[in-house]
C-alpha positions as a LaTeX table, in Angstrom:
\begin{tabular}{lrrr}
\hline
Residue & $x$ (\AA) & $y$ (\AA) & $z$ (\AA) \\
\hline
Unk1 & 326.81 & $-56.50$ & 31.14 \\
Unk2 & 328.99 & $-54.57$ & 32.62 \\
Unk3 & 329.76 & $-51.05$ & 31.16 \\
Unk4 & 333.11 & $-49.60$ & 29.85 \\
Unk5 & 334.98 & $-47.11$ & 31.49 \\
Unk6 & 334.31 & $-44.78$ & 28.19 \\
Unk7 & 330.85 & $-45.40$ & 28.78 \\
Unk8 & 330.43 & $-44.46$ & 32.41 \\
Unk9 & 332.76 & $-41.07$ & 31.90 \\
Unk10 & 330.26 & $-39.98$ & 28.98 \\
Unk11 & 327.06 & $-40.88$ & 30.96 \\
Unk12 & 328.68 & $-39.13$ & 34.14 \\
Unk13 & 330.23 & $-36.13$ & 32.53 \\
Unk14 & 326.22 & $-35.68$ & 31.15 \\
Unk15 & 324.65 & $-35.89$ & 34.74 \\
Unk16 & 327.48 & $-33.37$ & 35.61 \\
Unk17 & 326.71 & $-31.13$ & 32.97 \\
Unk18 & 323.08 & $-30.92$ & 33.21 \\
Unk19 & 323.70 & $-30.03$ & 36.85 \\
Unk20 & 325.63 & $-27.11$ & 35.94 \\
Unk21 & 323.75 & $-25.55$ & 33.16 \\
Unk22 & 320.90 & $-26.49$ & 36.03 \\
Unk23 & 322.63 & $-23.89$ & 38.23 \\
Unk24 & 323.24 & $-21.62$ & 35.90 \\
Unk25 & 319.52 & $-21.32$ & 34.15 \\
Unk26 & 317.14 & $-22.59$ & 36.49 \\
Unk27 & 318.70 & $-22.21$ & 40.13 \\
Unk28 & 319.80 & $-18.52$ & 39.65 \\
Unk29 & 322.63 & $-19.17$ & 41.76 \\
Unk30 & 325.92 & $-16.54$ & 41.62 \\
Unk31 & 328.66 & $-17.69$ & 39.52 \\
Unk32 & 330.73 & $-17.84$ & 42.50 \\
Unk33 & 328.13 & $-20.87$ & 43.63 \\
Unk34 & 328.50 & $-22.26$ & 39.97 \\
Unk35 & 332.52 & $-22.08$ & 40.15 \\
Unk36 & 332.83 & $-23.62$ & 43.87 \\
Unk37 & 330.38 & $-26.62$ & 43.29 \\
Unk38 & 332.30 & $-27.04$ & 39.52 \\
Unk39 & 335.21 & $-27.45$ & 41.34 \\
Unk40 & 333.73 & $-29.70$ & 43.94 \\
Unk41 & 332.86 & $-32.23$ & 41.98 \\
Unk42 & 335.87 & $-31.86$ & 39.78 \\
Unk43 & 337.94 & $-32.76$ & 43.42 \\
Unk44 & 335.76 & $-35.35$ & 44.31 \\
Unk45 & 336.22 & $-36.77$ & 40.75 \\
Unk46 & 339.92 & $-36.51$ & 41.03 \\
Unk47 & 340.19 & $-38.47$ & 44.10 \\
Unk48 & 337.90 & $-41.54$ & 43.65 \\
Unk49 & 339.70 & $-41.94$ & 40.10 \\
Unk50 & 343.30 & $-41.51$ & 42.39 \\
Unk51 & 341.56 & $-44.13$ & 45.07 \\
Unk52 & 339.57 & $-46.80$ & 42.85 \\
Unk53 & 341.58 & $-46.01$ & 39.19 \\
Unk54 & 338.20 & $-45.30$ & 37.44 \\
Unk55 & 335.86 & $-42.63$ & 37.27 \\
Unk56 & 332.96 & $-42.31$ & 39.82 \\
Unk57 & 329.88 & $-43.64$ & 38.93 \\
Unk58 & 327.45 & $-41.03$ & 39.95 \\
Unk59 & 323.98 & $-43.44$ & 40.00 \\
Unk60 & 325.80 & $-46.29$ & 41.62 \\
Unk61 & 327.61 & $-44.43$ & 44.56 \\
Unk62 & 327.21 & $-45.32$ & 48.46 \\
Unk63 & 327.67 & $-43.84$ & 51.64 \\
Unk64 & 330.89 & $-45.59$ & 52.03 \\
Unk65 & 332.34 & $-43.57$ & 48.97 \\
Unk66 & 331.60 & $-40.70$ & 50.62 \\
Unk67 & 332.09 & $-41.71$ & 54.14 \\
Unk68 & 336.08 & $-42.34$ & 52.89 \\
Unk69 & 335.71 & $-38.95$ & 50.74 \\
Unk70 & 334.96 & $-37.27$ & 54.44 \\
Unk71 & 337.86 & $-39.03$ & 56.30 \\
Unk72 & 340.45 & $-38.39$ & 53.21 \\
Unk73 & 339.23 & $-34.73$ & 53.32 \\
Unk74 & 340.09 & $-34.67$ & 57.20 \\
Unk75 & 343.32 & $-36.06$ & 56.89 \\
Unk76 & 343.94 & $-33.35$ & 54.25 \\
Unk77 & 343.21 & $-30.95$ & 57.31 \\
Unk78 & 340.84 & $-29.00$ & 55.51 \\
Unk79 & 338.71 & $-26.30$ & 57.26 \\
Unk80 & 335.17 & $-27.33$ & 58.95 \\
Unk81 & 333.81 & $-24.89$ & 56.29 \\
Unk82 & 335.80 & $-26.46$ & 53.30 \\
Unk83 & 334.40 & $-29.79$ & 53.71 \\
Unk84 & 330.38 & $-28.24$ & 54.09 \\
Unk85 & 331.55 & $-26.34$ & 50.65 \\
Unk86 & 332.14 & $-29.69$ & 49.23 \\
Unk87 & 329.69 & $-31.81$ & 50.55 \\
Unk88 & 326.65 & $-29.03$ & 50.05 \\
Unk89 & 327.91 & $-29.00$ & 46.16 \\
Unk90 & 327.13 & $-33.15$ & 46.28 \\
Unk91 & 323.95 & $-32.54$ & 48.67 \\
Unk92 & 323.08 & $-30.34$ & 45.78 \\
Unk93 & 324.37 & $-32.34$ & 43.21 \\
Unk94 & 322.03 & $-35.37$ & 44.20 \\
Unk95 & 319.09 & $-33.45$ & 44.67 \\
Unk96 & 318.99 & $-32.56$ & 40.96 \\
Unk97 & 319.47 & $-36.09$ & 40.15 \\
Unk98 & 316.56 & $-36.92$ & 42.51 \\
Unk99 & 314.82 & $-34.72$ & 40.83 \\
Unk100 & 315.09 & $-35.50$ & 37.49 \\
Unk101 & 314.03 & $-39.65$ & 38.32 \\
Unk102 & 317.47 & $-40.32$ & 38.41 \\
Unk103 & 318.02 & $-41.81$ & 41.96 \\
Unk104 & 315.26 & $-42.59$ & 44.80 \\
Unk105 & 317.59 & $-41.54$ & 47.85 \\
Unk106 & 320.82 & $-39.32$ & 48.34 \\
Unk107 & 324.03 & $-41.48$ & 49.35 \\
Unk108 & 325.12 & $-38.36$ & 50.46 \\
Unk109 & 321.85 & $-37.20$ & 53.09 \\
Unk110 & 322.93 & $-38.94$ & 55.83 \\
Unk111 & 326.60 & $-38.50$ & 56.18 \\
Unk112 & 327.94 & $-36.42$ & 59.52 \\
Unk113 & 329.80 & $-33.43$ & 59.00 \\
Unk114 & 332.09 & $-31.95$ & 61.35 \\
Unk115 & 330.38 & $-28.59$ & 62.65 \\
Unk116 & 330.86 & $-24.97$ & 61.47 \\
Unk117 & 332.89 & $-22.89$ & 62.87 \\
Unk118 & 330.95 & $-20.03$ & 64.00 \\
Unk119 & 332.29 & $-17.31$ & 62.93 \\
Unk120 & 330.67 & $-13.62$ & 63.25 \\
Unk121 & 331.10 & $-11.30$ & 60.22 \\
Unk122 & 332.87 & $-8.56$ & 59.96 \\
Unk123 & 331.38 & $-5.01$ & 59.30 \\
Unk124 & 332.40 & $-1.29$ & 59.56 \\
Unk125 & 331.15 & 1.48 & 62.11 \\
Unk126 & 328.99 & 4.11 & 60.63 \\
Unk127 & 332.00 & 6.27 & 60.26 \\
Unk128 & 334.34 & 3.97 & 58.34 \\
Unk129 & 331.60 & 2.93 & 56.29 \\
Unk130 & 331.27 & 7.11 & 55.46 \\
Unk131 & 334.69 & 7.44 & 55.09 \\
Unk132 & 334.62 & 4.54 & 51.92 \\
Unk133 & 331.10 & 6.29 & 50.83 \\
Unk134 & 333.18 & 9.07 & 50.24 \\
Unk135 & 336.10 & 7.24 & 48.69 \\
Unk136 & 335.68 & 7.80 & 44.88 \\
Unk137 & 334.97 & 11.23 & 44.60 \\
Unk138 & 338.10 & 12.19 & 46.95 \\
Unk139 & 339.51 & 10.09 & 43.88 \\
Unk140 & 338.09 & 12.38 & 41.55 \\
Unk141 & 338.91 & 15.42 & 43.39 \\
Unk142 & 342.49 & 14.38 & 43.14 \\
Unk143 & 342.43 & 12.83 & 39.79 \\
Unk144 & 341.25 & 16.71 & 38.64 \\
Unk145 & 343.79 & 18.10 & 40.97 \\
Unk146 & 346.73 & 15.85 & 39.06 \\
Unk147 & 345.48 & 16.15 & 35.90 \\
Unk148 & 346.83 & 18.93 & 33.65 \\
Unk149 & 343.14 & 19.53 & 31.85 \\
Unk150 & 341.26 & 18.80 & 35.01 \\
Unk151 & 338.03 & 18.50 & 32.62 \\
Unk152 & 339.65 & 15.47 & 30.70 \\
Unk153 & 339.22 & 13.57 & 33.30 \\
Unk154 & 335.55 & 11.61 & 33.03 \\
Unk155 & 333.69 & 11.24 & 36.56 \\
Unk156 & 331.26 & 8.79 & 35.34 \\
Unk157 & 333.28 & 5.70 & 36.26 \\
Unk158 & 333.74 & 7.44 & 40.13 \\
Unk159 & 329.97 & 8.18 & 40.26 \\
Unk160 & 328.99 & 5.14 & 39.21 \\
Unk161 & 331.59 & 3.34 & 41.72 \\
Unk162 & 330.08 & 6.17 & 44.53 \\
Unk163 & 326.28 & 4.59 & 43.31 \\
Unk164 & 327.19 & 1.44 & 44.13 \\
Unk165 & 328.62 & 1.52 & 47.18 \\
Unk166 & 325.68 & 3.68 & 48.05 \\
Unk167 & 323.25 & 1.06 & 46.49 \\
Unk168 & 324.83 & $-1.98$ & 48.37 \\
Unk169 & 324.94 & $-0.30$ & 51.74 \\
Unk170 & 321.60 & 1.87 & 51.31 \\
Unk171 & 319.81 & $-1.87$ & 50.11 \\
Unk172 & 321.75 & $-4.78$ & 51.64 \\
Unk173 & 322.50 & $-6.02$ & 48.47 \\
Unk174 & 324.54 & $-9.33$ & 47.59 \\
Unk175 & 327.09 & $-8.40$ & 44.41 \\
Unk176 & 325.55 & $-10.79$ & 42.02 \\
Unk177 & 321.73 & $-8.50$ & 42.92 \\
Unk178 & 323.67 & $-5.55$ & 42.32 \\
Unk179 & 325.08 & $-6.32$ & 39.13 \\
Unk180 & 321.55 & $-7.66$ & 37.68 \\
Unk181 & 319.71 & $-4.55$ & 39.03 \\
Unk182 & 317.79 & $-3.43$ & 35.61 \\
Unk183 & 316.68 & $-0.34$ & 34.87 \\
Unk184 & 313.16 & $-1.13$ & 35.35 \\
Unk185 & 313.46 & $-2.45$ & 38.57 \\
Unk186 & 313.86 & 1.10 & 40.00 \\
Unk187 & 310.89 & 2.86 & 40.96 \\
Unk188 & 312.75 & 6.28 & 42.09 \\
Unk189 & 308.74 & 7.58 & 43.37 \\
Unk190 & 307.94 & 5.29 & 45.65 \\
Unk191 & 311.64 & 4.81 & 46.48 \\
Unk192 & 311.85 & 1.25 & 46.30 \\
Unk193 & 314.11 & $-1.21$ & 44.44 \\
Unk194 & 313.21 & $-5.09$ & 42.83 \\
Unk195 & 315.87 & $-7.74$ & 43.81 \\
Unk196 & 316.30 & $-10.91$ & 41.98 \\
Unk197 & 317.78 & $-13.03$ & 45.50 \\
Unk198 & 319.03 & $-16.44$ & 45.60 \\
Unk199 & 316.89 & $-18.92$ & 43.67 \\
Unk200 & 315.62 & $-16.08$ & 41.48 \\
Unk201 & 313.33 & $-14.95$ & 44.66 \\
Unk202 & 311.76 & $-11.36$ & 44.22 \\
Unk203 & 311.82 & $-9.15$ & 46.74 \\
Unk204 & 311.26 & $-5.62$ & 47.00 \\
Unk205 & 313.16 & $-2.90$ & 49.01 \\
Unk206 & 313.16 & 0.45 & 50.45 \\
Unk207 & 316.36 & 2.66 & 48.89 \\
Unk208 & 317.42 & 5.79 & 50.15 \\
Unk209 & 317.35 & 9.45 & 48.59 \\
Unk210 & 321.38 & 9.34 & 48.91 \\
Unk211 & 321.81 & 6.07 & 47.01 \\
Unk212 & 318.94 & 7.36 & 44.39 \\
Unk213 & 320.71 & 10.41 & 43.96 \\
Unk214 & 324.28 & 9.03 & 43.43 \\
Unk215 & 322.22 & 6.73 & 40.86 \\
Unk216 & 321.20 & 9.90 & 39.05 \\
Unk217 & 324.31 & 11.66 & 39.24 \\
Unk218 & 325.65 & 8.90 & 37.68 \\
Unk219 & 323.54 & 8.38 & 34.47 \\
Unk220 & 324.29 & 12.38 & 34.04 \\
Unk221 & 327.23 & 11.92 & 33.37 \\
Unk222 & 326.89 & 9.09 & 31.09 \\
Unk223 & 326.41 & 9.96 & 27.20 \\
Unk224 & 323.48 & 7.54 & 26.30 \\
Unk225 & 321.95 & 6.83 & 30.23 \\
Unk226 & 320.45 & 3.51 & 30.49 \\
Unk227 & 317.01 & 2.55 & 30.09 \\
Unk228 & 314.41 & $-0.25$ & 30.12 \\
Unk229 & 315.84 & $-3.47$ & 30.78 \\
Unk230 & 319.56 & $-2.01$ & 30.12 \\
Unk231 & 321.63 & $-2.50$ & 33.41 \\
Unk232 & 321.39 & $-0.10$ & 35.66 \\
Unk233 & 325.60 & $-0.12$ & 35.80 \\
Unk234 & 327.54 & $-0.22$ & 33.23 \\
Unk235 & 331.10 & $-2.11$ & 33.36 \\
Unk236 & 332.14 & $-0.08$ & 30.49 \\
Unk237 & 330.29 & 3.77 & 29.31 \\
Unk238 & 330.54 & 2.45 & 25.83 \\
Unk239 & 328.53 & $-0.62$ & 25.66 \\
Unk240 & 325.93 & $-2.26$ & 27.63 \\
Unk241 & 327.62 & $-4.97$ & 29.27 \\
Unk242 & 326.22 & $-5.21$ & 32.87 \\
Unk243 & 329.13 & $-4.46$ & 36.00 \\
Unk244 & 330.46 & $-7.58$ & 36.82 \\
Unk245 & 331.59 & $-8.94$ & 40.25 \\
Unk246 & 335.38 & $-8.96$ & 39.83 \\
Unk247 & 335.46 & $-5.29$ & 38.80 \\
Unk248 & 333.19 & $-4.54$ & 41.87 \\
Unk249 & 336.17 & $-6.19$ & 44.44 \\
Unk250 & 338.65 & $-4.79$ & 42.74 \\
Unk251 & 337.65 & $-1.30$ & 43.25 \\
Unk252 & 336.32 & $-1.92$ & 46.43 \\
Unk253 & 339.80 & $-2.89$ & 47.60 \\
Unk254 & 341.33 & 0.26 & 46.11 \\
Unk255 & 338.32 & 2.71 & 47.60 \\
Unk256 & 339.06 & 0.77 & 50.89 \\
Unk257 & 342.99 & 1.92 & 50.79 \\
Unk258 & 341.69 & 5.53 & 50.40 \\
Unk259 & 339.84 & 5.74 & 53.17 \\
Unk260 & 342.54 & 4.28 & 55.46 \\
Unk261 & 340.60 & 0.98 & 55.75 \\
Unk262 & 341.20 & $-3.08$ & 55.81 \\
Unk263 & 341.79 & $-3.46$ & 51.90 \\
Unk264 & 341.14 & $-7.49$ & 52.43 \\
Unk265 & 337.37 & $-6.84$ & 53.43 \\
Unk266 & 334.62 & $-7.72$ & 50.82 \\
Unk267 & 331.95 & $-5.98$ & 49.37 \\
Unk268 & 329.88 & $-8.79$ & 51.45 \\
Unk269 & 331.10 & $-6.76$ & 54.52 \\
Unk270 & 329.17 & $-4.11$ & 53.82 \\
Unk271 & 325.88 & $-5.76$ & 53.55 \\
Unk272 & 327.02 & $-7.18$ & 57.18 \\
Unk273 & 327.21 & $-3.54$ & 57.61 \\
Unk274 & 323.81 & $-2.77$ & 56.75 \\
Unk275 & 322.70 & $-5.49$ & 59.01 \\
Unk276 & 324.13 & $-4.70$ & 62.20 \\
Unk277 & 324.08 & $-1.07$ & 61.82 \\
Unk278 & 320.21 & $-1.65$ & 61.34 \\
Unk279 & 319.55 & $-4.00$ & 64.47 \\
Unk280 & 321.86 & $-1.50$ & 66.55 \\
Unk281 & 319.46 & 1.73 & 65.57 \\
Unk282 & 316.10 & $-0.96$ & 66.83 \\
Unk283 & 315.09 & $-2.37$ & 63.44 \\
Unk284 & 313.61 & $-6.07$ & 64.46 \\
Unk285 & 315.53 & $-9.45$ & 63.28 \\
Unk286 & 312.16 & $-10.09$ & 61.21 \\
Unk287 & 312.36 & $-7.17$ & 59.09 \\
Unk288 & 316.23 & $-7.52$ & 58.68 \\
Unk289 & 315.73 & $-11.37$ & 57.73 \\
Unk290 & 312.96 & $-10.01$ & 55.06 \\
Unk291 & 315.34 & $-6.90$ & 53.76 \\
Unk292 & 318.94 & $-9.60$ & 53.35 \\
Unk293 & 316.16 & $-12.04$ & 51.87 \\
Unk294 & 317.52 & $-14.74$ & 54.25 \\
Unk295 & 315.52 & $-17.90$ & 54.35 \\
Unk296 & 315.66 & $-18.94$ & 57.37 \\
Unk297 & 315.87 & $-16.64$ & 60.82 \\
Unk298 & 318.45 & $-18.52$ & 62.38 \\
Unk299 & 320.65 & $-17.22$ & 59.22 \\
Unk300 & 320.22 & $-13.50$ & 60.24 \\
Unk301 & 320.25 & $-14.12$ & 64.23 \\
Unk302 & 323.93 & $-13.73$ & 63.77 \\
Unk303 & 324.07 & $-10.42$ & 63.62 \\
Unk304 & 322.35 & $-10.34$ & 67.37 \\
Unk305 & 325.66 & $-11.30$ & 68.90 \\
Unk306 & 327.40 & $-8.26$ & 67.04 \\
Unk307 & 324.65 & $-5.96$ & 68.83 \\
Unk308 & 325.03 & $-7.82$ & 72.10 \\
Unk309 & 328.57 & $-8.13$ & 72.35 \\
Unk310 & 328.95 & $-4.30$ & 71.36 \\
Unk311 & 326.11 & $-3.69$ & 74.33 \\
Unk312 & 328.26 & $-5.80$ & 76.52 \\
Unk313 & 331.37 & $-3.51$ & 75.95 \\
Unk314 & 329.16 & $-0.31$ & 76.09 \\
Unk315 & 328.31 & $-1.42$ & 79.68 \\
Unk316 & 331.46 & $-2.78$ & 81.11 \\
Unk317 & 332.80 & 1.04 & 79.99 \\
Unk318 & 330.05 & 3.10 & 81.12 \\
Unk319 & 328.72 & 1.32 & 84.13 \\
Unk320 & 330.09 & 2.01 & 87.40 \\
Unk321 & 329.20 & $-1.04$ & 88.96 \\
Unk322 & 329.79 & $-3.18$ & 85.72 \\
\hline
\end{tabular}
């Protein structure tokens, strides 16, 4: 007997769901992965309701859904990248299902995606990336300088924005790392840091005396300095909720005006920063794969055509018989 269009939206909506509290519990993936595959499946939901007038029937799906999904995306002129967003979300999507007994095979594993555009990421040179180190105290300096009781003015939320720029660039940290970094996870003697990657993967790395310091000069100026488990940055002085990732580009966008640089770049950029200023001073691609946590190799080889490309230039400038 067939089953009512109330029934299939109740049994799909759960599937959907327990796919997102999935991501969210288990997966350890950032909350910017949670939102983007959310609103995947929300789009793909909207248009096979538009195309067949009913709601998709996740268990009883085919390639040929998707295959028309694929060409209605095309016509839509969507990006190369926009359309692997959307398809990894229902790669991902029917893996969990898979997993949980509730399909044998993917529809979606064998469908042919147009290729990524490669695109190289951006990064600053050592001496913009100093210039935005610097950013928040000059802030402070001139807040002081404005200020009619220059010692009204509380430095612990530019010390804490100067620690984490530090932290990101000294460690190579993704935002969502950052902003989980406990307490506890610092051991300031043997100068080394415990990441919580993608997938909840541990990994341990080295962090420099500056970004240490900037960490201490920080929780000095803090009435009640964390501890423990507590965060080890605070979104607010007064209460313990961790720093969040909005707050992070925000200020990073206003630090970035300061220094005279590209307000539009991420705080992403300057973990590309870390990378290619790292391959340029010798570090191997193995070590740099182990210190981004990448996966796979072929994810940090990337960053070898920054290196070469900037070799290339160096050449053609210096060499007289370039």
């Amino acid at each position: 007997m067939p089953r009512s269009a109330t029934e299939i939206i109740e049994t799909e909506d759960a599937l959907v769901l327990s796919f997102l509290q999935y991501l969210q519990t288990e997966a350890g993936t950032s909350v910017y992965t949670q939102r983007n595959y959310r609103q995947a499946l929300d789009e793909f939901t909207d248009w096979y309701t538009t195309e067949r007038n009913q709601p998709p029937a996740w268990l009883e799906l085919n390639k040929l859904d998707f295959r028309g999904y694929l060409r209605s995306l095309g016509r839509g002129n969507y990006s190369r990248s926009a359309i692997q967003l959307r398809f990894s979300a229902l790669r991902s999507f029917y893996k969990h299902l898979m997993r949980r007994g509730k399909l044998d095979a993917s529809p979606v594993k064998e469908i042919v995606l147009p290729k990524k555009e490669k695109r190289l990421p951006q990064f600053l040179t050592p001496e913009q990336t100093l210039a935005l180190l610097e950013a928040p105290l000059q802030e402070l300096a001139s807040a002081r300088k404005e200020a009619e009781e220059p010692d009204s003015i509380d430095p612990a939320p530019y010390l804490r924005d100067t620690a984490v720029l530090e932290v990101i660039y000294s460690c190579g940290l993704r935002v969502s790392e950052l902003c989980s970094l406990r307490v506890m996870d610092l051991d300031t003697t043997q100068r080394l840091v415990r990441v919580y990657g993608k997938g909840k993967k541990e990994r341990q790395l080295p962090i420099g005396e500056p970004a240490l310091q900037a960490i201490a000069h920080y929780w000095a100026a803090l009435e009640h300095p964390p501890t423990g488990e507590m965060p080890v940055f605070l979104a607010n002085p007064n209460d313990l909720r961790p720093l969040y990732p909005r707050l992070i580009q925000m200020n990073l966008k206003h630090y970035l005006e300061i220094a005279g640089l590209d307000p539009k770049l991420t705080p992403h950029k300057l973990r590309h920063s870390f990378a290619t200023h790292l391959l340029d001073r010798g570090a191997d691609l193995r070590s740099v794969q182990e210190l981004l946590g990448h996966e796979n190799l072929v994810t940090t080889q990337v960053y070898t055509h920054l290196t070469t490309d900037r070799l290339k230039q160096a050449y053609d400038d210096a060499h007289p018989r370039a």
